[in-house]
N, C-alpha and C positions, 0 to 999 in steps of 0.2 A: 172569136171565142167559141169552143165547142161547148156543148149543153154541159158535158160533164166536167168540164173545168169552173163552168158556172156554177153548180153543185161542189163542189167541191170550194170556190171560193165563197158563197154562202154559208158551208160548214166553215171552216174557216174564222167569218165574221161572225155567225151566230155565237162559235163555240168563245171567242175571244168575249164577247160583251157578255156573254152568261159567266166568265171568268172574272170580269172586272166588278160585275155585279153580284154578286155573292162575295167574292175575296174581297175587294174595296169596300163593298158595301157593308161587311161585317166590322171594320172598321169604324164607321162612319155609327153603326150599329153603338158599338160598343162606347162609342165618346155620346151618343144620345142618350145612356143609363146610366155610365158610369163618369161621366165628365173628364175621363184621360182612359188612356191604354199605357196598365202597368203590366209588368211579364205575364200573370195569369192570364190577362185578356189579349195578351197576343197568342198563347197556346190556343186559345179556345178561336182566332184569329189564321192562327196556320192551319188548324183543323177545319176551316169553313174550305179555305185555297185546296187544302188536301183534295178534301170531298168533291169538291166542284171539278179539279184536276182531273181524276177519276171519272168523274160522270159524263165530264165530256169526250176524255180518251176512252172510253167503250160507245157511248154514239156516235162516235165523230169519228171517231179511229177506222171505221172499216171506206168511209168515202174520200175523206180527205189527208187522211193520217195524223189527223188533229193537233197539228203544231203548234197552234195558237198562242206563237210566241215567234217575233221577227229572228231569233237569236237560234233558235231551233233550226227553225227555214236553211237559216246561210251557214250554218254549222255542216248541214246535209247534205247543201249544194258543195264545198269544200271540200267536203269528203267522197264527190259524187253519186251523193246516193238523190239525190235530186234534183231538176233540170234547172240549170241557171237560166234559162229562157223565162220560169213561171215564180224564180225570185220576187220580184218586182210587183205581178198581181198579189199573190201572198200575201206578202210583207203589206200592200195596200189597204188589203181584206180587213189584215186583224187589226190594224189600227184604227178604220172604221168600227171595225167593233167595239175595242177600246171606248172610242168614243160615243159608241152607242151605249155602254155600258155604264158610262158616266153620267149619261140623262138618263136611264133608268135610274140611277141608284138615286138622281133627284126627284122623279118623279113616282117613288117609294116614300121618300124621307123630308120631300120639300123642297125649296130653296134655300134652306138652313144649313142642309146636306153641304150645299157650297163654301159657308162659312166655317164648318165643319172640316173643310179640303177633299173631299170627294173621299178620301181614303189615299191620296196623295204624298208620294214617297219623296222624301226628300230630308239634308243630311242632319244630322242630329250636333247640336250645339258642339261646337269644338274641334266636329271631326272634319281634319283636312280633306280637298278636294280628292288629292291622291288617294288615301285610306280610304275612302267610300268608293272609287271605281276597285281596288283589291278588295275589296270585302266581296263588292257585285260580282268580280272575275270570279270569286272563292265558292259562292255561292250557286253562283248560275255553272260551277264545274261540276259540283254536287248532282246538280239538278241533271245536267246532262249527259255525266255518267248512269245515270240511273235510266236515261233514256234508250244508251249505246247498249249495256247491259240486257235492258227487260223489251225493250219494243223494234231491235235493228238485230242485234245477234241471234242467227239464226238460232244458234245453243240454247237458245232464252227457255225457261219453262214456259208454258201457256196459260193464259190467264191472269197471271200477273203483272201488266204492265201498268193495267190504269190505276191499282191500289198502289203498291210501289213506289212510282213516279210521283202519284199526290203525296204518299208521305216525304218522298225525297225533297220537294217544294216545302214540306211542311218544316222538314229539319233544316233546310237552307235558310228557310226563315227565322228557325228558332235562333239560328246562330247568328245573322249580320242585321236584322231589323231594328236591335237595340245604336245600329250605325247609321244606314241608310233608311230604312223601313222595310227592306228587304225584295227589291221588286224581280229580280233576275228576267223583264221581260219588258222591253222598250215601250211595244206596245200598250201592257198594265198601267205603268206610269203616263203617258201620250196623252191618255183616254182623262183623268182625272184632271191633268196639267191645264186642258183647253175647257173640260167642262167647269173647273174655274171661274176660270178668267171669261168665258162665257157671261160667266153669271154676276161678273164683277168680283171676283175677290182677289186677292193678294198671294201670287204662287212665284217662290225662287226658280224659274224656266233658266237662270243660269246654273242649275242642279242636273239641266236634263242629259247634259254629255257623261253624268256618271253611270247613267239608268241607259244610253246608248250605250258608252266607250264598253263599259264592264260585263254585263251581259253577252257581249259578241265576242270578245276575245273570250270570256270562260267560257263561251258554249265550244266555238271553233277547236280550245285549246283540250278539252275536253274529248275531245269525238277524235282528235289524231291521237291524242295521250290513248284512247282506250284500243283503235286503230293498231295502234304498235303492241302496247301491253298483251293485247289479248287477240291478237292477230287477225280479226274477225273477215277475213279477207281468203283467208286458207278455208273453204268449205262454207263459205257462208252463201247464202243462199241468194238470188239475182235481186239488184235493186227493189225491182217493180213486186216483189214479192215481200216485202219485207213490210211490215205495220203501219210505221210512220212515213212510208213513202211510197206512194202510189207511182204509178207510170202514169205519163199523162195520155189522157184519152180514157183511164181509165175509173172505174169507180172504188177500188181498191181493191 
């Protein structure tokens, strides 16, 4: 492992557990004052994810291309704009983070946090298994158009990626969280799922193949859909230069 792959897989973990803990945590947040999350407090909810989205795609963005999301990763690699060699660490990183994020947000809010569910996505009374991985595809397509658009196409304006992107997370959530809780990021869900049960509580882990399955086809489905659409392949600029993807060895 080169130093800079370890900086980069650090970014990585950090950026994922500052994502878990601030968006989950705002959750967790919100049922500690208001004792449920009705639609107003999931706005105020997608707006924490927004913010945190952003914050971490301009720190993080310039070392690691701040994925901080396993659905992103394999989206990039599919479309080669990322080595399938550094798949695997990635995807490792941010799930540790996940779960780092998860014992912060209890060691913010308690042990209570766990009774609470971490901020922990899972499907909402009634809704088929099927209907909760389409909502996830729908979602996480949103999200990673917004990605293909503002932080891979060279055409992109500058500066825009990290507000953009949050907001795009923000409205993906507005729309399927009333289904799922809205996670579009295997890792988001992971991190809360085991800080749980960690802690002893009671978590549906037969939910977690929709927070996988969905996720990964919207992002893949995504990134070839805008691939074609918008051709970004004619004049687009080499991998290694591009935002969300670094060359490895390098620091972005």
């Amino acid at each position: 492992m080169t130093s800079t792959l370890l900086h980069r897989l650090l970014a990585e973990s950090v950026g994922t557990a500052m994502l878990v803990l601030v968006g989950a945590g705002s959750v967790v947040a919100t049922l500690t004052v208001d004792g449920e999350v009705g639609y107003a407090g999931l706005g105020f909810i997608s707006l924490a994810f927004a913010i945190i989205v952003a914050v971490v795609i301009y720190g993080f963005g310039p070392v690691s291309g701040a994925h901080i999301n396993p659905a992103v990763t394999i989206s990039l690699a599919v479309t080669r704009r990322f080595p399938w060699a550094e798949v695997l660490p990635y995807v490792l990183a941010q799930v540790v983070g996940g779960i780092v994020g998860a014992l912060l947000i209890v060691a913010v809010f308690g042990t209570d946090a766990a009774d609470l569910g971490l901020g922990a996505t899972t499907l909402a009374d009634g809704v088929p298994y099927w209907q909760g991985i389409v909502a996830e595809i729908l979602g996480t397509f949103v999200l990673l158009y917004a990605v293909m658009a503002l932080a891979v196409d060279s055409r992109a304006p500058l500066g825009w990626a990290g507000l953009m992107i949050g907001l795009a997370v923000a409205a993906a959530i507005l729309l399927i969280a009333p289904q799922t809780g809205g996670s579009l990021n295997p890792a988001r869900t992971f991190g809360p799922y085991l800080g749980v049960t960690i802690f002893g509580g009671d978590i549906p882990w037969s939910d977690f193949g929709v927070y996988l399955i969905g996720p990964v086809v919207g992002a893949v489905a995504a990134a070839l859909v805008y691939d074609f659409i918008a051709q970004t392949r004619t004049g687009a600029r080499p991998a290694e230069e591009e935002s969300f993807t670094p060359a490895p060895g390098e620091d972005g």
